[in-house]
Each structure stands twice: as C-alpha cells, then as structure tokens.
C-alpha positions in Angstrom: -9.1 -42.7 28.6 -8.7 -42.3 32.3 -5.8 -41.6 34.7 -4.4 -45.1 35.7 -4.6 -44.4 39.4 -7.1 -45.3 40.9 -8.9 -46.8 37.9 -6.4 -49.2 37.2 -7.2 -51.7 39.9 -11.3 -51.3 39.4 -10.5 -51.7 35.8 -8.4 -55.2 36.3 -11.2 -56.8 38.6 -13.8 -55.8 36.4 -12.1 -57.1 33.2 -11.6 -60.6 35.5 -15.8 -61.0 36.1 -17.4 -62.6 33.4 -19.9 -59.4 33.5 -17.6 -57.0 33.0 -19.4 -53.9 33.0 -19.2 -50.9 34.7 -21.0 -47.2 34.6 -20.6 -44.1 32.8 -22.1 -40.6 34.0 -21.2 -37.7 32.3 -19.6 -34.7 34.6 -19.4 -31.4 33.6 -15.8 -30.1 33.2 -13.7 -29.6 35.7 -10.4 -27.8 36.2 -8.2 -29.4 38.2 -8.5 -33.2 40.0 -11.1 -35.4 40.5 -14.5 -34.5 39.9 -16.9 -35.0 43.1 -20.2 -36.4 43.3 -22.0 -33.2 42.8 -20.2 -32.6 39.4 -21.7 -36.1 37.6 -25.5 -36.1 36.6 -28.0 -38.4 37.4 -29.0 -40.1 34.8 -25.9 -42.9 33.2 -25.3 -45.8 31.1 -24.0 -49.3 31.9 -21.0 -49.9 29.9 -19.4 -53.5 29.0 -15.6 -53.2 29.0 -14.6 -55.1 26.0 -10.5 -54.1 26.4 -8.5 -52.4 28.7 -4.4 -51.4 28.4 -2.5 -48.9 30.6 -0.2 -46.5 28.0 2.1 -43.7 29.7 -0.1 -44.0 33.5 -3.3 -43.6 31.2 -5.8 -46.3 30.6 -7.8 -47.0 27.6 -10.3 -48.7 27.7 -13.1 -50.1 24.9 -16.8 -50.0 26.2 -20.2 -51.3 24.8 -23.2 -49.0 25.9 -25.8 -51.2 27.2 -28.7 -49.8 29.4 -29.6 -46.9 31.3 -30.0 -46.2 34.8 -30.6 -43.3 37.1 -28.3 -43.3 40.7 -30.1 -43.5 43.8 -27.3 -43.2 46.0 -23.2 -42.2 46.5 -22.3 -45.2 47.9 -18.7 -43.8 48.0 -17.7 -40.1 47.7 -14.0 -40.8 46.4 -12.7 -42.6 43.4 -13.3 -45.2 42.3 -16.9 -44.1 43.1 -20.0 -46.7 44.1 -23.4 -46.0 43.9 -26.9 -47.3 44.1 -29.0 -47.1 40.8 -32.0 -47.9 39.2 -32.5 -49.4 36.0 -34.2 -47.5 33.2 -36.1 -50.0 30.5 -37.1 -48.8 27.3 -40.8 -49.0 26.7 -42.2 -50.9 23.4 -44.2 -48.4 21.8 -46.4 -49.3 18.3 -48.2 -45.8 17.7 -48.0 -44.0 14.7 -46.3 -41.0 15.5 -43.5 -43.2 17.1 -43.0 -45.0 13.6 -43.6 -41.7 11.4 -40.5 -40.3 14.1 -38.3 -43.7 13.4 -39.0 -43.5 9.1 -37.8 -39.5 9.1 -34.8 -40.7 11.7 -33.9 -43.9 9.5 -34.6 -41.9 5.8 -31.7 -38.9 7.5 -29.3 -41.6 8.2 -29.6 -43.0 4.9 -28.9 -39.4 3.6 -26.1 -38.8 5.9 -24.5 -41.7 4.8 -24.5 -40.6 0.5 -23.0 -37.4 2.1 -20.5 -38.6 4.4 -19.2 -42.0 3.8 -17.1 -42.2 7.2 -19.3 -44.4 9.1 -20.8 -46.1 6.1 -20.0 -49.5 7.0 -21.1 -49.5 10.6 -24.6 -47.9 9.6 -25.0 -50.2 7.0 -24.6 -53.5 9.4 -26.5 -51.6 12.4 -29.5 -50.8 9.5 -29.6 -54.3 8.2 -30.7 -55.6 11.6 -32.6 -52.5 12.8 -35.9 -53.8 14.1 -39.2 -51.5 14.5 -39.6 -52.7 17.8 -36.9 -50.7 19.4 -37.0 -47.1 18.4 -35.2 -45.7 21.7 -32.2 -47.8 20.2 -32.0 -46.0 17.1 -32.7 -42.6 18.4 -29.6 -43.5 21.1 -27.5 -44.8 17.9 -28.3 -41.7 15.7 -27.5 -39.3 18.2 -24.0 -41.4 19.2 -23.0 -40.8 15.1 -23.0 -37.2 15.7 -20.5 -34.2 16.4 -23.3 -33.0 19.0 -22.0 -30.9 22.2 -21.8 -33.3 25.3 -24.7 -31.3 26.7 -26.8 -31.9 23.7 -26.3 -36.3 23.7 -26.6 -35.6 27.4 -30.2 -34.3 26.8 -31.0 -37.7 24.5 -29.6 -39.7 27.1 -32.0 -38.6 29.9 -34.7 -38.3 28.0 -36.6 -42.1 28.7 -39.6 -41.6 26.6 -39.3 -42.7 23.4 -41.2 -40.2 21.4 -39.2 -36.5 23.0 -36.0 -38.5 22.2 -36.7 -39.6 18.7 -37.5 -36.0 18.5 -34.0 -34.8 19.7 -32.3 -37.7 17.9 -34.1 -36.2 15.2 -33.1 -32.6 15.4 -29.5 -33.8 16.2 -29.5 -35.8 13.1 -30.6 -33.1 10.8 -27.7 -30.8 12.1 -25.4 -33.1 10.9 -26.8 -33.4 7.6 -27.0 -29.8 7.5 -23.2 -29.5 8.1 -21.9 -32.3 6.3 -24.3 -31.0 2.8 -22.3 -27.5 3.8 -19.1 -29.1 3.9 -19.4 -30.9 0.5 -20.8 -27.9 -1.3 -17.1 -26.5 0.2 -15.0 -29.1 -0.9 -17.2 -29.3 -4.0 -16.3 -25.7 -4.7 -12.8 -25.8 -3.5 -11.8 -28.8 -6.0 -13.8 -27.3 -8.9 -11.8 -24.2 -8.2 -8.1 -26.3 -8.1 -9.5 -28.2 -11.1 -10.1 -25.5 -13.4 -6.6 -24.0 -12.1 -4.8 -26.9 -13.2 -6.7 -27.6 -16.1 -5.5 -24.4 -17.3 -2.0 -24.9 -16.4 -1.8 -27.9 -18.5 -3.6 -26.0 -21.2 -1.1 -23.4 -21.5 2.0 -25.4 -21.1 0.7 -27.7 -24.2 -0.1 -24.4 -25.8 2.9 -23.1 -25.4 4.9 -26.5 -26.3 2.5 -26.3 -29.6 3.5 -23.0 -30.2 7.2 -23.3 -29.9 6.8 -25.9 -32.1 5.3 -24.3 -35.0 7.3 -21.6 -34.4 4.7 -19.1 -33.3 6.5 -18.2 -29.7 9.7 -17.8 -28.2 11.0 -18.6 -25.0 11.8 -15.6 -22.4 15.5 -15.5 -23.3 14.9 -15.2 -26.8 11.6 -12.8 -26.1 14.3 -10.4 -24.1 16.9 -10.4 -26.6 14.8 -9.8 -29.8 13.0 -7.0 -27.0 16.6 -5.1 -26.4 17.4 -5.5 -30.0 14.3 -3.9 -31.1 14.6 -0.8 -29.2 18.0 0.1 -30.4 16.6 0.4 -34.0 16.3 4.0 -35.7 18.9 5.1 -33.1 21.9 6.3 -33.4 24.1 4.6 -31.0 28.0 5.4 -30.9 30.0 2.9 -31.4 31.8 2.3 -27.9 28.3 1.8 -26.9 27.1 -0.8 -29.5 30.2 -2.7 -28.7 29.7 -3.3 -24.8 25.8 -3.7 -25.8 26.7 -6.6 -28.2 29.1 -8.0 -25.6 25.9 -7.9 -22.8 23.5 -9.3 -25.8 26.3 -12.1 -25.9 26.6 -13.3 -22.8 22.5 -12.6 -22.3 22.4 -15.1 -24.9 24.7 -18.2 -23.5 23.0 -17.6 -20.1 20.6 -19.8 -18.3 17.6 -17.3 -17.0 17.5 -19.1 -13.4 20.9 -17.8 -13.0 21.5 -14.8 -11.1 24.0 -13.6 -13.5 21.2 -13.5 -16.0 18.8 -11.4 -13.8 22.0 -8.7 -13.8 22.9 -8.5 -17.0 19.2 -8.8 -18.1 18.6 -5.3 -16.0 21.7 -3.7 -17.5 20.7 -4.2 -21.2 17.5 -3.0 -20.4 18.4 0.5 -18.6 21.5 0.6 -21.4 18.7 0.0 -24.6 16.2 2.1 -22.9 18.2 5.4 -23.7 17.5 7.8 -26.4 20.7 7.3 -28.2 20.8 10.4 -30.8 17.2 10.9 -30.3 16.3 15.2 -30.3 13.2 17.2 -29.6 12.8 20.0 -31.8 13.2 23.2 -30.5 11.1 26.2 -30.5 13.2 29.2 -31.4 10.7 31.8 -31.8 12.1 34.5 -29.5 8.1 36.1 -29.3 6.5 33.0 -28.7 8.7 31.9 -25.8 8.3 35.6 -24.1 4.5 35.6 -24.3 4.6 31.7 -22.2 6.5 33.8 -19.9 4.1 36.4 -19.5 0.9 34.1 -19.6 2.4 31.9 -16.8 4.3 34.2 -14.9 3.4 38.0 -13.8 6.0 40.4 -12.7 9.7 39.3 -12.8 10.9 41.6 -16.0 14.3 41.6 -15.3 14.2 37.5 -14.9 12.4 37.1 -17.6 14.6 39.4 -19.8 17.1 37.4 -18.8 16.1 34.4 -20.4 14.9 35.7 -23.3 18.3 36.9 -23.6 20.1 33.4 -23.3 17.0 31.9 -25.4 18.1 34.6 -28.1 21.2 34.1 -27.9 21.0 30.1 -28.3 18.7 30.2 -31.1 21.5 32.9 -32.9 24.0 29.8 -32.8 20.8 27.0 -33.1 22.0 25.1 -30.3 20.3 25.5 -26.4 22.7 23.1 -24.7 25.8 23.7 -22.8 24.3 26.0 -19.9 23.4 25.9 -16.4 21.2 28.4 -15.1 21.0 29.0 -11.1 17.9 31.0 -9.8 18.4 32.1 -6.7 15.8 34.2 -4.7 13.6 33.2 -1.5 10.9 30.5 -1.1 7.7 31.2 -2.7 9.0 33.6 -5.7 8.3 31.0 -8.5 11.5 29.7 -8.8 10.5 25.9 -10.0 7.9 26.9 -12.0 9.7 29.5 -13.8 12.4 26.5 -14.9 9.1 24.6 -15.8 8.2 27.8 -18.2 11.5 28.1 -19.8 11.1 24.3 -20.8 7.3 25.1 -22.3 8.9 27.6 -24.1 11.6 25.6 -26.2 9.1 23.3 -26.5 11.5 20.2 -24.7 10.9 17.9 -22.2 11.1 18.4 -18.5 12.3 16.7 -15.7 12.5 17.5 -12.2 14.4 16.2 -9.1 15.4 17.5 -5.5 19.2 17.6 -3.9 18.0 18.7 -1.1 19.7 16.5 1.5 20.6 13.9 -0.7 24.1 12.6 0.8 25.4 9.4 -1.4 27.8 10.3 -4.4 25.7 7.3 -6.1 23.0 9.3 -6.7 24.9 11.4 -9.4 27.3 9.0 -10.3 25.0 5.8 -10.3 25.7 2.5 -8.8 28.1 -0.3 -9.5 26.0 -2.6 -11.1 27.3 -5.4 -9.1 25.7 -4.1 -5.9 22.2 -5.3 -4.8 19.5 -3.0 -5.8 22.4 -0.7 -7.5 20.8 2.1 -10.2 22.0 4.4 -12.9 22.4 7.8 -11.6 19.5 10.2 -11.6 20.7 11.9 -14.8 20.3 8.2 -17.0 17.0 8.0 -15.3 15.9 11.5 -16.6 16.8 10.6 -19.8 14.6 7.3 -19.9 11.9 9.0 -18.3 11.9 12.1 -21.0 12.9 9.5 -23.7 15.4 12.6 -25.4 18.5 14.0 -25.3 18.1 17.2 -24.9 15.9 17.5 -22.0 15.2 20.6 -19.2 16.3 19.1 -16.2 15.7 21.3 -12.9 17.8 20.6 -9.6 15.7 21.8 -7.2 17.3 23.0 -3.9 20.9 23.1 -4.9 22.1 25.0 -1.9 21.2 21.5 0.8 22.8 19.4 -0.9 24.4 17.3 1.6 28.2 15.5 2.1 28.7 12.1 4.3 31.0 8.9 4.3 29.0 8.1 1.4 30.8 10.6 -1.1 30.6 14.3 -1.7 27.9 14.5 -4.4 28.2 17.9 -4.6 31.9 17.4 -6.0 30.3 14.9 -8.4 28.0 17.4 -9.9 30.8 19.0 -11.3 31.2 16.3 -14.2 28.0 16.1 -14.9 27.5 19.8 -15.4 30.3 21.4 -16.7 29.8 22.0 -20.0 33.2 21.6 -21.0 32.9 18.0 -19.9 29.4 16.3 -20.1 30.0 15.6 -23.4 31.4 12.3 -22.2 29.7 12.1 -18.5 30.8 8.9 -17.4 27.6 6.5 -15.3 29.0 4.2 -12.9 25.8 1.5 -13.7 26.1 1.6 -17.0 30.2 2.4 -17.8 29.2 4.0 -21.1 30.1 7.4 -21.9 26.5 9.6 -22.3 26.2 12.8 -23.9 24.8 15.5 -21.4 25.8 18.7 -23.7 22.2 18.9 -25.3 20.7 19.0 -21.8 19.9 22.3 -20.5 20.2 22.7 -16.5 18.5 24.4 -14.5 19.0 24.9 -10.4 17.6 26.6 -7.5 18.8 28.0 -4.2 17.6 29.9 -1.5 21.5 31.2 -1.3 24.4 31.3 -2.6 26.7 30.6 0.6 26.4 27.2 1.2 27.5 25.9 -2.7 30.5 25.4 -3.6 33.0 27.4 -4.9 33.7 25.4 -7.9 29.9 24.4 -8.8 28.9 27.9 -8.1 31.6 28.9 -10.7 30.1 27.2 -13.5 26.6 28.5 -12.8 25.1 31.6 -14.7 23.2 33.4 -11.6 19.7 34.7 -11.8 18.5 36.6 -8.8 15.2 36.6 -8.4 14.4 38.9 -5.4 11.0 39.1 -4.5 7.4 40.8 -6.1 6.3 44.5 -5.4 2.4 44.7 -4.1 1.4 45.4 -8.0 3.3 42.5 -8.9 1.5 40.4 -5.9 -1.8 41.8 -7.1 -1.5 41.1 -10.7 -0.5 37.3 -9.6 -3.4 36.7 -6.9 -5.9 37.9 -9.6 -4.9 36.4 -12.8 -3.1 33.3 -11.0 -4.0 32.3 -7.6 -7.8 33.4 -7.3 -8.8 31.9 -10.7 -6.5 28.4 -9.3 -8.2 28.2 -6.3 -11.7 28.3 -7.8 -11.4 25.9 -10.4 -9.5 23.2 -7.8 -12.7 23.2 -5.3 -15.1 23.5 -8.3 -16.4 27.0 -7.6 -17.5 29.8 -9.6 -16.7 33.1 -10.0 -20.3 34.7 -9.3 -20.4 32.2 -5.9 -17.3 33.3 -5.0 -15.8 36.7 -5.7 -13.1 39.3 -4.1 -12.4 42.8 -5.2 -9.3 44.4 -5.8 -9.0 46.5 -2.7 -9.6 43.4 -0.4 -6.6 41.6 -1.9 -4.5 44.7 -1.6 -5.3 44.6 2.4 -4.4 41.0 2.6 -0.9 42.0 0.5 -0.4 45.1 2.1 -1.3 43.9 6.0 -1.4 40.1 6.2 1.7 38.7 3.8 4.6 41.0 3.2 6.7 38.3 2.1 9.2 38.7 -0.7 7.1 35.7 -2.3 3.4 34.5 -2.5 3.2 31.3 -0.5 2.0 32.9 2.5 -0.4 34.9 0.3 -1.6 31.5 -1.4 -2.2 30.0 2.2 -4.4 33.2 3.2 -6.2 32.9 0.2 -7.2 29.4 1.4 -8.1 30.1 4.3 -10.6 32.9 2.6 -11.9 30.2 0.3 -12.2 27.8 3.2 -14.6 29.8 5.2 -16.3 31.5 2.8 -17.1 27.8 1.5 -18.9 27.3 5.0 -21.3 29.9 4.4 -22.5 28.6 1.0 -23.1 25.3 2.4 -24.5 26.5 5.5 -27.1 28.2 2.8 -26.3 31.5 4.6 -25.9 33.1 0.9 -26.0 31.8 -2.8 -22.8 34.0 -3.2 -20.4 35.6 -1.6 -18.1 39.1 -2.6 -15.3 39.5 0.1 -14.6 42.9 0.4 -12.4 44.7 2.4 -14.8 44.7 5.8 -14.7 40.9 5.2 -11.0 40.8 5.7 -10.3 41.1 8.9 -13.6 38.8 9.7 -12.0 35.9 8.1 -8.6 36.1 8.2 -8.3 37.7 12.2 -5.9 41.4 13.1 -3.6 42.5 10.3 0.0 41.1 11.0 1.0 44.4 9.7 -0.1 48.3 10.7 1.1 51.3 9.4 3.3 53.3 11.7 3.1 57.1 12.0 5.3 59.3 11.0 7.4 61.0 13.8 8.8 64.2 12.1 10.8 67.1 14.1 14.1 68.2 15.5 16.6 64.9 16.1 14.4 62.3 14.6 16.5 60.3 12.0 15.3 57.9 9.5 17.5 54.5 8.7 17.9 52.4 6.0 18.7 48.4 6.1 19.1 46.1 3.3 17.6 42.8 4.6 18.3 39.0 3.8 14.4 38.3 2.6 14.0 39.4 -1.0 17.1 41.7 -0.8 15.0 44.8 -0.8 15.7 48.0 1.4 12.7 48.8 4.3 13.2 51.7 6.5 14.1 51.5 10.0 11.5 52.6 12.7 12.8 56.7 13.3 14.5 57.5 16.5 14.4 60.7 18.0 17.6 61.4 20.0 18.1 63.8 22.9 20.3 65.9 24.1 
C-alpha cells in the first residue's frame, strides 16, 4: 500500500505494458514524507504487478517477486524514482553441502507446516513442484513465510550466494518453528486448562442434579432455612421473637434467591438466629477466688479492688451479677481496661470490648434500619453474637469522647441501653425485636467526668482510680512489666537483668506519672539498647544497675530540689488534675 499521489499514475502505465513490472527496495523507516535516495538499499527485487485499486487516496497493489537486481544509478531523486540496475542471476549449484542445506530447509517446512497449518496449502502446491535445481528459490520462499524483522529478510535478500543464504533461510526458518512449537505448547496448555474447568462444571451440575434427585442435597434456599432453623434449637426464644422469626422464615421461603429482597431478609434471619436466646455462662461466685485474679493480675489499687469485691459480694448474696454499670475513671496508663478485663476473669463470663471514643452516629447504639444499604445491628447485638451469651462483660472504653453530630446524639441513646431499669427490653433498630441486656454487666472508662452527661453519668456507679505510689510502680515493673517485656522479645532473665534500685531511679527520676505507660516505654527503650550490646557480642549478659541508667535512658526528667528552710520561707500545697494527688509547691521566701 502506497500513497496514491504520485504512484498512482506510474502505477496505471505500468498496469497498461504487457510487462508490467516494477521495483521494490526496501527503505529504512522514515518519519515524516517521502523517503530520499539515501534512505533505500541497494540491493532490490523486480516485482510483477498483478492488481492495482486506489481505496481512500491509497493504492493497493498485488505484486509477484521475480528477480533481483542491485541499482547502479538514481536516475531521478524525487518520486516516482528511476534508476539504473543490474540484474542479479541465481547460480545453479549441484554440491553436496548445497543439497544437505536444501533437505534440512525442506524437512523444517514440512515441520512447520504440522505445527502451523496457516499456509498449509500454498507450501503444499509450492513443495509439489519444488525442483533441486533452484535452491536460492527456496531459501527466498522460506524466508518470505516468516514473521522475520525486515532487516533480517533484508539480509536473505542481499545475500546472492546460494549456500550463506540457505544458511540464513535456514536459521530464519528454525525461529519460526521454534515459536510456533512455543505457541502450541501454550494453546495446548491453555485449552487443557479450560477443558478440565469445564469438564468439572458439568461434573458437578450432573452431580448435583443426581443428588437432588435422590434426595441427598438441597438447594441454597432450602440449605438456609433448615440452617436458621437449626440454630434456634435448645434455645429459649420468647415468643414475640419466634413470631417475627417465623414470619422472616416465611417470606424466606416464597422468595426467589436472585431477588434482592431475598439477600435482605436472608441477612436479617441470620443476625436474628445467631443470638444466644436464653443462653447463660455460669458464674464464679467465689468471693476468694475472684480477689486473688485481682491480685495476680493487678498490683496496687486496694481501694479499687475492694471495691469490686464489694459489688462481686454483694451480687453473689442475691445470685444475680447483672443490672450494673461500673465507670472507672482515673488517668491514662492506670490499668483501667485491663482491670474491666480482670473483673470478667473473675466471674468467669465472657468479654467484650469496644471504643466510643469519637464515635458520632446514634446508629451505632441503636443499630441500622435494615432497609438501608450496608445497615447493621447496633454494637450491643454484635457483642452478643461475638460472646455467643447473655450475660456478657462488655467494656466501653473511653466514655468521656463520645461524640454528637447531625447523625444523632449517641450518647443520649446509651441511656436505653444501660439503664438497668430499662434494658430489659432494649429495643435494636436492625432487628425490631426486644433483647434482654439485664444479665450484661457494663463496664466504662473515662479520663473525666466533665464531659458525660448528666443523665448517663447518673446511672453510673464511679470508681476513681487515681494513680500508683512508687512502691505500687515498683511492685508492677517487677512482677508485670519486666517479666512481659522479656518473654515478648524472647529473652531471658540471666541475659537480661535490672535491680531494684535501678527501677526505683527510672520511677523516682524519669516517669512520675500517675500511671505506668511512660514507665512501660522507658523500659523499652532499656530493653532496646541493651539488646544491641548482646548482639554486638559486647557481653553474654547484661545487669542494668543504677550507673546504667542515666547511660541509656539520657538526664533524669526529674531532680530533687533542696530544701530552703529559714525566716519567711513558706511551703504550698496544690491538688493537681493528674492522679488527683497533692505535690508541694516550690517554697518562696518573702521579703520585707
């Protein structure tokens, strides 16, 4: 294909001549225009033009290569070109090697045709009158069946002996065959692959046609139904509930699954069978028992953990735990989550924890209307799944950042769900079923009381828990943190030791917080570069005393002031906001 102008006219004289031939060079690409004379090579072939049409200022033409011929001269410099050339005549050649080159050339083709049947006809007709005497036209045929670069048939096209281009015909050949064997193994692979795929889709859709048949299998609507149906047994389900779960079971039943309606109702019988309808833990009302899990996981805190005994005492007097909401309110780091997560091992009930902090949509508490897109049960119905019992320890961590917006107030909607006087019937949104949250025993935390609510804060029992004297902080580090820290990077004691008087310097001078995060942290930070000598096999064990301190951990945050003691010099006294304890003011001399 060629631009019509200006091959068009050359094109319609030479398809006049009874010789209508005309030559070929091949030009290397060029960008833009007509290529000049210094773009085409030297070396060509004469072309008969068997057919010529002009399509869309483009014209095709057919053309039958005929003979070489090298150019001599540009007769012309602009299109449509002449030149001068010189014939090039293949030479008869009868040697050995010649024929050994034409047998490998014709015994590929024979092989590329079994592999690639595309030109299967055409090599057929050209082999059946193939002709010993003319090896240079089957080396030129070979390499025209190929998907050689242009610069690679270029190289068999000015090549004029016959043995270096049987050679490259050769090479050019095997390529092919090399790429076509590759591309059957593919397809091979690729339909073996499809066929075994659909071979087993048949399989199982006859399997499971057999199988409904006999009676062995059920479809996925009746699968669900029997599913929902089976996890309401040995429950005790009021009956408000079982009626709007027979209704759902119903309408499951006279749906079609592609429907969308099915896909709701489907996820509302599963959420409302999922419950553990009148299902109890036992509890553990062994006063003793529940004090010493306090003690073993917690160190310090008497007066908080008096308190609870105190309520677990008194709930195991009437045999019943529910109906209370305990609020433990002291400053980060005092233990506050994990003591909630004690008083739970120590009734022996589940646990279940999640965070207010921030949360803004009422939806949360109250659950979704199941109508909605994506819409949930409240958090509450989800604890209850999760723990798989009614009487649960559910913490609400962070009650104080709870958070109000146009989506709702859900701090107002906590109200239902943990008054005691009305949980008994808390209402879900999702579900629109009446569940029992009497036998669940809540427990909160807050950092203060000032930012909840007046009327959530009335129905809270408050537990202050203020903060740990340096014994206290001692006592934790040694029995708690240390022996933690150890056994999380896989160390052991005798590698890694610190005495007593170098973790009262980090209490007493680095973290004077009310609780032991920061202590926790600097206790890492020990660990961490203490861990660098051992591996820098600078020691097979380390004892971080108090010298060591300072060392790792940089100059105490904290010094001890000296007293200032005379006439006018008056000690203070402040009650702060972290921990709630007293510290004394710096003393002040006045003068007169």
């Amino acid at each position: 294909m060629v631009d019509a102008n200006p091959w068009e006219e050359t094109l319609e004289k030479i398809s006049d001549v009874h010789q209508n031939v005309v030559g070929l060079v091949y030009a290397e690409k060029v960008k833009a225009g007509m290529p000049s004379i210094n773009d085409f090579r030297s070396i060509g072939c004469v072309a008969r033009v068997h057919k010529a049409a002009l399509e869309n200022d483009k014209m095709t033409f057919l053309a039958q290569g005929i003979k070489r011929f090298e150019v001599i001269e540009w007769l012309n410099e602009d299109a449509p070109y002449l030149a001068r050339v010189r014939y090039l005549t293949d030479s008869k050649v009868k040697d050995d090697e010649s024929k050994a080159y034409t047998i490998a050339l014709l015994d590929s083709i024979k092989q590329l045709i079994r592999l690639n049947p595309l030109f299967s006809e055409d090599l057929k007709q050209y082999l059946g009158r193939f002709s010993f005497n003319e090896p240079g036209l089957l080396a030129d045929f070979a390499s025209s069946i190929t998907s050689a670069e242009p610069e690679e048939l270029y190289e068999v096209l000015a090549t004029h002996a016959i043995q270096p281009r049987l050679n490259l015909a050769l090479i050019l050949i095997k390529k092919e065959l090399e790429i076509a064997r590759l591309q059957n193994e593919i397809s091979a692979e690729v339909n073996e692959k499809l066929s075994q795929h659909q071979r087993e889709f048949f399989l199982k859709e006859q399997l499971k046609v057999i199988q409904k048949e006999l009676g062995l299998t059920k479809d996925d609507k009746t699968s669900d139904l029997d599913t929902f149906k089976e996890r309401l047994l040995g429950k005790t389900i009021p009956e408000s509930v079982q009626i709007k779960v027979d209704e759902e079971l119903n309408k499951l039943g006279v749906l079609e699954p592609g429907s969308p309606e099915y896909g709701v109702t489907r996820n509302y019988l599963d959420w409302a069978t999922s419950l553990p309808w009148g299902v109890h833990s036992d509890d553990n009302l062994d006063i003793k028992a529940a004090r010493d899990v306090l003690e073993k996981q917690h160190a310090g805190l008497d007066d908080v953990k008096d308190r609870i005994v105190e309520f677990l005492a008194l709930g195991a007097h009437r045999q019943e735990m529910g109906g209370s909401i305990m609020l433990l309110v002291g400053p980060p780091g005092v233990g506050k989550t994990s003591i909630g997560k004690s008083i739970a091992d120590a009734l022996n009930r589940k646990f279940y924890r999640f965070s207010l902090g921030g949360m803004r949509d009422e939806a949360e508490i109250k659950g979704h209307r199941r109508t909605y897109i994506g819409a949930l049960p409240s958090k509450f119905v989800q604890a209850l799944k999760d723990v798989q019992v009614e009487n649960p320890v559910i913490m609400l961590d962070e009650v104080d950042k709870i958070g109000s917006s146009f989506q709702g107030d859900p701090a107002s909607a906590l109200l239902e769900a943990l008054d005691p006087e009305q949980n008994s019937e808390f209402l879900d949104h999702y579900l629109d079923m009446r569940i029992d949250l009497s036998k669940t025993l809540f427990v909160c935390t807050a950092n203060q009381l000032d930012t909840i609510p007046a009327p959530l804060l009335d129905r809270m029992d408050v537990i202050r828990l203020s903060g740990y004297t340096a014994e206290e902080k001692l006592a934790i580090a040694k029995q708690h943190l240390w022996p933690k820290l150890l056994k999380k990077n896989k160390l052991l004691k005798k590698q890694l030791n610190i005495t007593d008087a170098a973790l009262k310097h980090v209490i007493e001078d680095y973290a004077r917080e009310a609780g032991v995060r920061g202590m926790d942290k600097l206790l890492q930070k020990i660990l961490r570069k203490s861990v660098v000598q051992l591996m820098l096999n600078e020691a097979d064990s380390i004892n971080v005393g108090v010298k060591d301190i300072e060392t790792l951990l940089g100059m105490p945050y904290f010094r001890a002031e000296k007293s200032i003691r005379g006439v006018g010099v008056v000690t203070g006294l402040a009650w702060t906001s972290m921990g709630g304890r007293p510290c004394l003011l710096k003393p002040t001399k006045f003068m007169s």
